[in-house]
N, C-alpha and C positions, 0 to 999 in steps of 0.2 A: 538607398541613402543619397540625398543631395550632394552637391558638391557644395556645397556654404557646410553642410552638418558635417562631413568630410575634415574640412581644414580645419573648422573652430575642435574639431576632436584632435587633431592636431597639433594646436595653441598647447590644450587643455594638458595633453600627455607632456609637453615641451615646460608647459610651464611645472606641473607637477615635479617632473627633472630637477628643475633647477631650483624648487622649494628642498627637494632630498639631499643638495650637494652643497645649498648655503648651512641647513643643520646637521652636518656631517661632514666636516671639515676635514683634509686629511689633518694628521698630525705631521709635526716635524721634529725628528730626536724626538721622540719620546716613546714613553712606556706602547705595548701592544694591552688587549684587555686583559687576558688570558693573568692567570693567579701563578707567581715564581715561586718555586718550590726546588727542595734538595734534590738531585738528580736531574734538573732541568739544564738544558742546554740551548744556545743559541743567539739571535741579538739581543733578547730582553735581556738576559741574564750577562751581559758583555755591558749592557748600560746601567744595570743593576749594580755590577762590582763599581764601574767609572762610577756612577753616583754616590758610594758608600767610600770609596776611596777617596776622590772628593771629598769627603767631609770626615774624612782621618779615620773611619773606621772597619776599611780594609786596605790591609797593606799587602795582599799578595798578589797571585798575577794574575792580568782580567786575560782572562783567557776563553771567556762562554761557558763556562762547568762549574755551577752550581753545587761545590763539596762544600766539608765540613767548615773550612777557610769562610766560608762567602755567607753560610747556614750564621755562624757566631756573631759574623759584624752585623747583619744582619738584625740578629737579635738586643746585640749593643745598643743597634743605632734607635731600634723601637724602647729600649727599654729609656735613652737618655729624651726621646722624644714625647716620652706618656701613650703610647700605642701598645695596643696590645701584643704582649710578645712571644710572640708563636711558632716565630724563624717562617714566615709567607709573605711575600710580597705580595698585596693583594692590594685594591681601589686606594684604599686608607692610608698605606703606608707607601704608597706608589706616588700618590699625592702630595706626601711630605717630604717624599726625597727629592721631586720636583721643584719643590718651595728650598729645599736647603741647598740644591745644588744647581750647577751647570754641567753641561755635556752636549758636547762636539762630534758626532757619533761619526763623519767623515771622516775626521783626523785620529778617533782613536781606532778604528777601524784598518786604516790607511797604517798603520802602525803594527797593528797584528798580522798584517797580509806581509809583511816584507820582514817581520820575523825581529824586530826593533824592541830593545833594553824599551822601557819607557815611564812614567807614573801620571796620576790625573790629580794630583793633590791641589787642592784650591789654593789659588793666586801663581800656580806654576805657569812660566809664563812659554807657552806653547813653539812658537815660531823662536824662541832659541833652542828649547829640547828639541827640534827637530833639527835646526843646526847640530845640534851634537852629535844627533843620532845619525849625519851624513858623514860626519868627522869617525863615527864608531865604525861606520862600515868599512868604510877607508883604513881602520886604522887597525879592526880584528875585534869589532864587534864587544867593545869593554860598557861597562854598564853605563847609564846614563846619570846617576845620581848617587856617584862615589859618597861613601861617610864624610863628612865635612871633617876635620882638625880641627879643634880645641885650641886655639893660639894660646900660648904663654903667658898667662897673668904678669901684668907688670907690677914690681911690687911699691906699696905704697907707703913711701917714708911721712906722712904725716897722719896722726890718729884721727884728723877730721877730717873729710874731703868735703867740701863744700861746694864742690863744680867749679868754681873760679880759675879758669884757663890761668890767669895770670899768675898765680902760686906757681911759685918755686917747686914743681914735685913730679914724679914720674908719671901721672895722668895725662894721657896725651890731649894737646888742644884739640877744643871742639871744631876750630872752623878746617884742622888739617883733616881729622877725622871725615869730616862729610866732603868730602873730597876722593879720596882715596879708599879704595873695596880693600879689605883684609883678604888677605892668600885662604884658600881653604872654605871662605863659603862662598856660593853661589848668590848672584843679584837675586833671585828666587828667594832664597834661606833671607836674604836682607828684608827685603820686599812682603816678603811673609811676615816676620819679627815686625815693622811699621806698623802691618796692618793689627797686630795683637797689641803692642804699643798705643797706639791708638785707642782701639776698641777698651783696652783695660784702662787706661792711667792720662787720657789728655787733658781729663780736669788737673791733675796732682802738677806737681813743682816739677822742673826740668830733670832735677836730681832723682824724684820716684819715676820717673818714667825711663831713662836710663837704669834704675833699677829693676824693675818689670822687664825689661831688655836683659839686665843681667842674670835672674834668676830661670829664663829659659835656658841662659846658654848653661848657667851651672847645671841643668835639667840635662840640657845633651852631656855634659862629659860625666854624666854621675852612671852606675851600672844598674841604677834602679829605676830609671826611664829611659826611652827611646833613646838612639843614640842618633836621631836625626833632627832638625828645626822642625818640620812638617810633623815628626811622631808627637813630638814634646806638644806640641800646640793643639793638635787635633785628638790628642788622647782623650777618650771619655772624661764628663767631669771635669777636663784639669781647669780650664779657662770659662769665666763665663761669658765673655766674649763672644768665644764659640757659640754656646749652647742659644744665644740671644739674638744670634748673627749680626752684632756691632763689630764681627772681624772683616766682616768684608765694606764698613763703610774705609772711604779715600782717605789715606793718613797726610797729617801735614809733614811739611819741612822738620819741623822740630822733634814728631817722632822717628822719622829717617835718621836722623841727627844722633838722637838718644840712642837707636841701636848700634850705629859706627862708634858712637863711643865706648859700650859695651863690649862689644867686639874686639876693639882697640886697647881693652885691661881694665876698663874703670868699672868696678864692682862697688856703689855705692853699700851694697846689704851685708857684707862680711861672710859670703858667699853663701847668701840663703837660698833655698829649695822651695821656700812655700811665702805666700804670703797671701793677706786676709784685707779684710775690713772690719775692725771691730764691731760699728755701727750696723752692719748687714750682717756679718756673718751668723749663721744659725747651727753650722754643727761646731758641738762638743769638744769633735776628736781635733779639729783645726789649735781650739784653746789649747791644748796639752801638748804642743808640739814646741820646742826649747824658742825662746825668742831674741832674736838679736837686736836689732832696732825699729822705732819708727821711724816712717820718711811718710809727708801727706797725713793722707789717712789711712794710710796700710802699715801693717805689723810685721816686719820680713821674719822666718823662723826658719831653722836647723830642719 
């Protein structure tokens, strides 16, 4: 063989190389090929839980163990998605938990190794949970996402509230409210509540969006939902926010706003648990649920 036929063999093998490595990209955070199954262990299954938890549908501990805990949300998450629901992480469903979520695999990693309280719930905002979690170690290792308190309804001497700060009445002002964090939830728990504000209610009047604020927090202090902002929010079904991911577009000022005042006692709904669209809404069982008012275009209900 020549040396000219030598080199261009050379080129050829070099260039082939580097056609293999542009379509074969590594991956970064992300899934491996391999199909996650119950009994499964390891990193898929540690990004598996963070992506399912992430999107509110596992709450227990990402740990790498693929049990029954991880099998259910799993199946949740496929069934609110339209995926087939088999309990296996496989191409399909590996694909949409990509699309629906984020994951950090350093920092939750980084978290399991030194043995750290912690959670991955969307919009939690990372670099203060890890502040905390240097304050836990310091302090005897206490969890990082105490139950939030339920502050005191203030009660309301007028039978109409209308929002108008300047009433004479025990609603706290709106401009003191966005100012001042209430004791007991987390700028997370705030910041979360915005983004659902938002996503649900930025068409409606100041008043229903404040109210959409208010019927999650009744959701945390009731015994028949989550007893956390992140459970209530991310529960299957409850929001369609969620399900349509307008939770995660950037809330304004004004729903920031509506939640501090929620927070702060103002329950425009008569402390409703549910509420609809007449215009959209399509189940039955919603209609048959006791109604207390409108505000907007929503029906708040018992």
């Amino acid at each position: 063989m020549s040396l000219k036929k030598f080199f261009f063999l050379i080129i050829i093998c070099l260039f082939a190389i580097g056609l293999q490595e542009t379509y074969n990209p590594k991956e970064v955070d992300a899934f491996t090929n391999q199909v996650i199954q119950r009994g499964a262990t390891g990193d898929d299954v540690i990004e598996l839980q963070a992506r399912l938890q992430y999107t509110g549908f596992y709450n227990g501990k990402i740990d790498g163990v693929f049990g029954w805990g991880t099998y259910w949300a799993l199946r949740n998450f496929q069934e609110d998605f339209g995926l087939d629901i088999d309990g296996l992480a496989g191409a399909t469903t590996k694909e949409k938990l990509v699309k629906a979520s984020k994951y950090n695999a350093a920092w939750v990693k980084e978290q399991i190794r030194k043995g750290n309280d912690f959670t991955y719930y969307g919009g939690t905002d990372i670099n203060k949970q890890t502040q905390s979690n240097k304050q836990n170690q310091a302090g005897g290792g206490q969890a990082t996402n105490p139950k939030p308190q339920q502050p005191q309804k203030q009660p309301d001497t007028n039978t109409q509230n209308t929002g108008n700060t300047s009433q004479q009445n025990n609603t706290p002002a709106r401009d003191t409210a966005a100012v001042n964090v209430p004791q007991g939830f987390s700028q997370n728990d705030i910041n979360l509540m915005a983004n659902a504000v938002y996503g649900e209610s930025r068409g409606e009047p100041y008043e229903g969006q404040v109210a959409v604020a208010a019927v999650i927090l009744n959701r945390v202090a009731s015994a028949t939902f989550p007893n956390t902002v992140a459970g209530v929010i991310f529960e299957p079904r409850a929001f369609t926010a969620v399900a349509d991911g307008q939770i995660w577009l950037t809330p304004n000022q004004k729903s920031k706003e509506a939640v501090l005042d929620a927070i702060n006692g103002w329950d425009p709904t008569g402390e409703a648990i549910y509420y609809f669209n007449p215009d959209t809404a399509t189940s039955s069982w919603i209609w048959g649920r006791p109604q207390i008012k409108r505000i907007g275009k929503h029906i708040f209900c018992k």
